[in-house]
N, CA, C and O of each residue as an XYZ file, in Angstrom:
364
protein
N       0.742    243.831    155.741
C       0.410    244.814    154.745
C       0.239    244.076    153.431
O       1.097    243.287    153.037
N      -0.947    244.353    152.707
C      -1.102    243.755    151.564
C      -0.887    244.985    150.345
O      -0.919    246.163    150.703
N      -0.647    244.597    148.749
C      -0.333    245.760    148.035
C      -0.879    245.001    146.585
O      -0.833    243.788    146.383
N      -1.398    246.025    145.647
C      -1.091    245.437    144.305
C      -1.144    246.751    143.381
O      -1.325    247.936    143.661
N      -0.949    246.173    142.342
C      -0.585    247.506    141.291
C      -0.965    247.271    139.735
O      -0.855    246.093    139.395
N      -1.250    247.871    139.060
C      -2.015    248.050    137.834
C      -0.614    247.592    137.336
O       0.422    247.792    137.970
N      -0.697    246.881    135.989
C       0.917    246.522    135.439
C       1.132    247.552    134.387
O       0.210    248.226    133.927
N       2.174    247.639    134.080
C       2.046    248.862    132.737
C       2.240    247.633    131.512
O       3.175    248.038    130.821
N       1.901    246.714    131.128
C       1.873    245.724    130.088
C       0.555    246.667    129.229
O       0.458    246.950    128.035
N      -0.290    246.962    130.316
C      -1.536    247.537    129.719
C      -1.335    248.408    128.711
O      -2.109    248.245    127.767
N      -0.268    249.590    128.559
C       0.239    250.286    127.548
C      -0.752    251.541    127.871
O      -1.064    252.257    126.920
N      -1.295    251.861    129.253
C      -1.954    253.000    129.803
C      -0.891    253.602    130.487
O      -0.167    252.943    131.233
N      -0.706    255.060    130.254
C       0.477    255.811    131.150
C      -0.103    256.128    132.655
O       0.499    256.808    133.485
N      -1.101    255.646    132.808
C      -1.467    256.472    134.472
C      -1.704    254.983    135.202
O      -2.590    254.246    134.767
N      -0.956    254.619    136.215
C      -1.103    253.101    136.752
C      -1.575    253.412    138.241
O      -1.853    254.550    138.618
N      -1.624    252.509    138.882
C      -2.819    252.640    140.161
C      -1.668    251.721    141.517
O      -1.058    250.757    141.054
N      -1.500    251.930    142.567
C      -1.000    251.261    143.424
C      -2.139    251.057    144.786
O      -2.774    251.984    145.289
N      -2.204    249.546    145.232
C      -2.927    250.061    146.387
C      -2.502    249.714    147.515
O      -1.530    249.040    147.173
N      -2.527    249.676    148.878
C      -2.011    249.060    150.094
C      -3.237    249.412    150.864
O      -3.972    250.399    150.840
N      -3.234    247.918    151.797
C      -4.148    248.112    152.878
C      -3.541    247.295    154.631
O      -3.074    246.170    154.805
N      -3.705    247.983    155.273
C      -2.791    247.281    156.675
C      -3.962    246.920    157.171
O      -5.009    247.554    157.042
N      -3.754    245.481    157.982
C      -5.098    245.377    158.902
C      -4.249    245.186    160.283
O      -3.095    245.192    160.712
N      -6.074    244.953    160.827
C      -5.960    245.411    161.854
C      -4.868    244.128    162.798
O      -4.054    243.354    162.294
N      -5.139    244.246    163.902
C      -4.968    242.996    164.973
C      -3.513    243.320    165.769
O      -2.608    244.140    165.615
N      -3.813    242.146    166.765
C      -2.278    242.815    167.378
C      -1.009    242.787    166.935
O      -0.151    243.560    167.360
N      -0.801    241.918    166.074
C      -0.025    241.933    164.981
C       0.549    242.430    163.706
O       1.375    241.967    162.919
N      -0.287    243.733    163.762
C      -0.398    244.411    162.387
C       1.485    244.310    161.923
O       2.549    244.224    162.538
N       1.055    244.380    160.560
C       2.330    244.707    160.152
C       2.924    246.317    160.393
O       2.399    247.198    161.073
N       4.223    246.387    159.583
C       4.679    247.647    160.181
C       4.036    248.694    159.611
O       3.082    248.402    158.889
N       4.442    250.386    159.813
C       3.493    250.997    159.406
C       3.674    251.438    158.069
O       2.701    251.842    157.431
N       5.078    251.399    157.459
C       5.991    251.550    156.403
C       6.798    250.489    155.643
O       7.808    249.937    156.080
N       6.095    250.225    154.174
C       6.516    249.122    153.367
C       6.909    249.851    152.669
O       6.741    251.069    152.711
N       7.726    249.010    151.614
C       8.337    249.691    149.907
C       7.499    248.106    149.102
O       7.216    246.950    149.418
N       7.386    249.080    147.869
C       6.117    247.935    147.363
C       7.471    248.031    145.873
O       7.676    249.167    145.445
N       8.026    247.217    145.417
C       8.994    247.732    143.941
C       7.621    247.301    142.607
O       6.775    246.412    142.510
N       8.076    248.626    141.675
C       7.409    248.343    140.526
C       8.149    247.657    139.700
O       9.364    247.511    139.829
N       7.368    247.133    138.678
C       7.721    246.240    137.404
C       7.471    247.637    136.249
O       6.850    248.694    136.363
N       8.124    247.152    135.356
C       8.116    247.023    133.964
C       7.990    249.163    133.958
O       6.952    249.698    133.570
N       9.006    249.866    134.362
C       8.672    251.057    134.459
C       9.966    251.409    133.729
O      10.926    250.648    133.612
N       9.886    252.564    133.285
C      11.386    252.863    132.551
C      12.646    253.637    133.560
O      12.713    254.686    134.202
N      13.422    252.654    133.330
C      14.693    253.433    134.773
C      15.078    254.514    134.634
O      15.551    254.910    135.699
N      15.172    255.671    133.410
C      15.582    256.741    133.240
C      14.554    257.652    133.512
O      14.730    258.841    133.779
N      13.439    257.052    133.436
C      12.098    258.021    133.764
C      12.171    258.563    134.827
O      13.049    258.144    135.581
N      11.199    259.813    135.353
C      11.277    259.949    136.333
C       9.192    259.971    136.304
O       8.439    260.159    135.349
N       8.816    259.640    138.052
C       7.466    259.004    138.033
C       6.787    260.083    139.368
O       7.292    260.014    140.488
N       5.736    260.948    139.113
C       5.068    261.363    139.949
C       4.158    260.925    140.176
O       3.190    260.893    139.415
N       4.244    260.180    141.973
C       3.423    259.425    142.694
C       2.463    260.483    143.207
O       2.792    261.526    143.772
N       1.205    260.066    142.930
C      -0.143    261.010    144.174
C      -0.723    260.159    145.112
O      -1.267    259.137    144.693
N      -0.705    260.391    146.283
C      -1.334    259.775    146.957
C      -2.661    260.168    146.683
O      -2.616    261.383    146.487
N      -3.958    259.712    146.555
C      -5.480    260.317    146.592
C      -5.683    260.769    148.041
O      -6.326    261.818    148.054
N      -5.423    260.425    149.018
C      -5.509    261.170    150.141
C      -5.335    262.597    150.285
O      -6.094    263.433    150.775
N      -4.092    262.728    149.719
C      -3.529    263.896    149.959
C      -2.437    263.941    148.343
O      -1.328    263.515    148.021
N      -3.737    264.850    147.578
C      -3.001    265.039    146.145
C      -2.661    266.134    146.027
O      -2.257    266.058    144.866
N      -2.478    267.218    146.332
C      -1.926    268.669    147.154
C      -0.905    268.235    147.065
O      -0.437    268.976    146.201
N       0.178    267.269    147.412
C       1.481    266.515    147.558
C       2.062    265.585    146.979
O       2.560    264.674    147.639
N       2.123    265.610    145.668
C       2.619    264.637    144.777
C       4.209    264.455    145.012
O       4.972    265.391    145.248
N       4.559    263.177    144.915
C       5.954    263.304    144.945
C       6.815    262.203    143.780
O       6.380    261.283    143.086
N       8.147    262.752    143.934
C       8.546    262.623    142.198
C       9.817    261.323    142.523
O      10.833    261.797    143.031
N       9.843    260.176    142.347
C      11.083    259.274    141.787
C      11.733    259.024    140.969
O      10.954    259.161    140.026
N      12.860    258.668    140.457
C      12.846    257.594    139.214
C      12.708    256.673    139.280
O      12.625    256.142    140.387
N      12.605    255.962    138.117
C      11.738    254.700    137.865
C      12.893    253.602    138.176
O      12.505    252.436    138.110
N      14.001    253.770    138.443
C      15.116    252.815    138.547
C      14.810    252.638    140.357
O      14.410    251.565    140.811
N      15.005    253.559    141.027
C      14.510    253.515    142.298
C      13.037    252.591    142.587
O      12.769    251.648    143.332
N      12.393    253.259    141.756
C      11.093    252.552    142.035
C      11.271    251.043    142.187
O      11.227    250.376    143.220
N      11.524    250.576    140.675
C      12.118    249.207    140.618
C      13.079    248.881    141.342
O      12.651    247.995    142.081
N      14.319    249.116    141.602
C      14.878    248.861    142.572
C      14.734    248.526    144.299
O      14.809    247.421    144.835
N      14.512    249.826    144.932
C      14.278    249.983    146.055
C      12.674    249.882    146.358
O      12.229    249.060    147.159
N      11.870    250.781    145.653
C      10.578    249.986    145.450
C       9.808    251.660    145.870
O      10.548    252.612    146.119
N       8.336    251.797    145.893
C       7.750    252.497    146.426
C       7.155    252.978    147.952
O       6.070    252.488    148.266
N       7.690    253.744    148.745
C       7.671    253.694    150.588
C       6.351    254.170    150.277
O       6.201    255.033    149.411
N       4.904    253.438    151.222
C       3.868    253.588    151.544
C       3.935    253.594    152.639
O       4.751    252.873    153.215
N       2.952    254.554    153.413
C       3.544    254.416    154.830
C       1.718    254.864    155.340
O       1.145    255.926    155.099
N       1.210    253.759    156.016
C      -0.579    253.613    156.723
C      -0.384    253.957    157.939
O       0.349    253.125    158.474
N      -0.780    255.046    158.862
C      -0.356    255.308    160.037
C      -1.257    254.465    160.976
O      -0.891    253.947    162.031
N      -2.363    254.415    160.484
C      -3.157    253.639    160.990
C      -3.605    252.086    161.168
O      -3.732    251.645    160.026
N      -3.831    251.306    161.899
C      -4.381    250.051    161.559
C      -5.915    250.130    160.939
O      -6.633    251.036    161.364
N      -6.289    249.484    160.238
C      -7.032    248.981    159.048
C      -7.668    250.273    158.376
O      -8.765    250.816    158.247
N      -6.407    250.438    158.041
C      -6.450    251.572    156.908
C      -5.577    251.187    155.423
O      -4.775    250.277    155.213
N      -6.071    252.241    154.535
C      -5.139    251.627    153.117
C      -5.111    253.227    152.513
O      -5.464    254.284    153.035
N      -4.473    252.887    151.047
C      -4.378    253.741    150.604
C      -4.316    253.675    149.059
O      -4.498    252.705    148.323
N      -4.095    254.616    148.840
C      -4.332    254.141    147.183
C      -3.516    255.465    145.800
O      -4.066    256.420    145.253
N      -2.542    255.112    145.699
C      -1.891    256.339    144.832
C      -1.727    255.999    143.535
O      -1.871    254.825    143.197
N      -1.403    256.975    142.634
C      -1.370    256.672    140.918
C      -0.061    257.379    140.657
O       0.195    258.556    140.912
N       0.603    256.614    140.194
C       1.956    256.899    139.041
C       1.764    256.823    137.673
O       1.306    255.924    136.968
N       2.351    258.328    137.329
C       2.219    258.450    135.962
C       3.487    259.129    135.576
O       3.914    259.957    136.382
N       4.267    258.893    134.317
C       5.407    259.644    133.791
C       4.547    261.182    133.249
O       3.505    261.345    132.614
N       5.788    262.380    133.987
C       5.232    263.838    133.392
C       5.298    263.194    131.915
O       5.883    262.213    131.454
N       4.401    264.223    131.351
C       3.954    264.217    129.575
C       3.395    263.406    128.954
O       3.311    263.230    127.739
N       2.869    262.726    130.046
C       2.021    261.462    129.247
C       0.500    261.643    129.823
O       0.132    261.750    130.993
N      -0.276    261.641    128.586
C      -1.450    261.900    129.199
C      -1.955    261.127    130.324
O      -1.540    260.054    130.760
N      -2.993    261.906    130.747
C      -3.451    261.468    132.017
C      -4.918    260.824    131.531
O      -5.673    260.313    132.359
């Protein structure tokens, strides 16, 4: 599983995560945690997946950094691509 993420150095409140699993007989597993940088630990961060944005779901940012973000590709060579943004900050 490969991953990268928009940094918030940028000083933009809406940041970008992406993951992509490939294929082969080897694929990796189907569920990674990707940890963010530079996010505020008291915050709390609503992740959207673009797949399925009907379903946003909410962390704090200490978790995030900590334990990290669970992406989970059910598929082989598939990816995905979600945006974290703190509520009240423009979009």
């Amino acid at each position: 599983m490969m991953s990268g993420s928009g940094g918030n150095s940028t000083g933009r409140s809406r940041e970008r995560v992406w993951s992509r699993r490939s294929g082969g007989p080897r694929a990796p597993t189907r569920t990674a945690r990707f940890r963010l940088r530079g996010l505020e630990a008291d915050a709390r961060y609503i992740v959207t997946d673009l797949d399925d944005p009907e379903r946003p779901r909410q962390f704090p940012g200490r978790e995030l950094m900590d334990r990290g973000l669970p992406i989970t590709l059910p598929d082989r060579r598939s990816s995905a691509i979600l945006i974290y943004v703190r509520p009240g900050e423009a979009k």
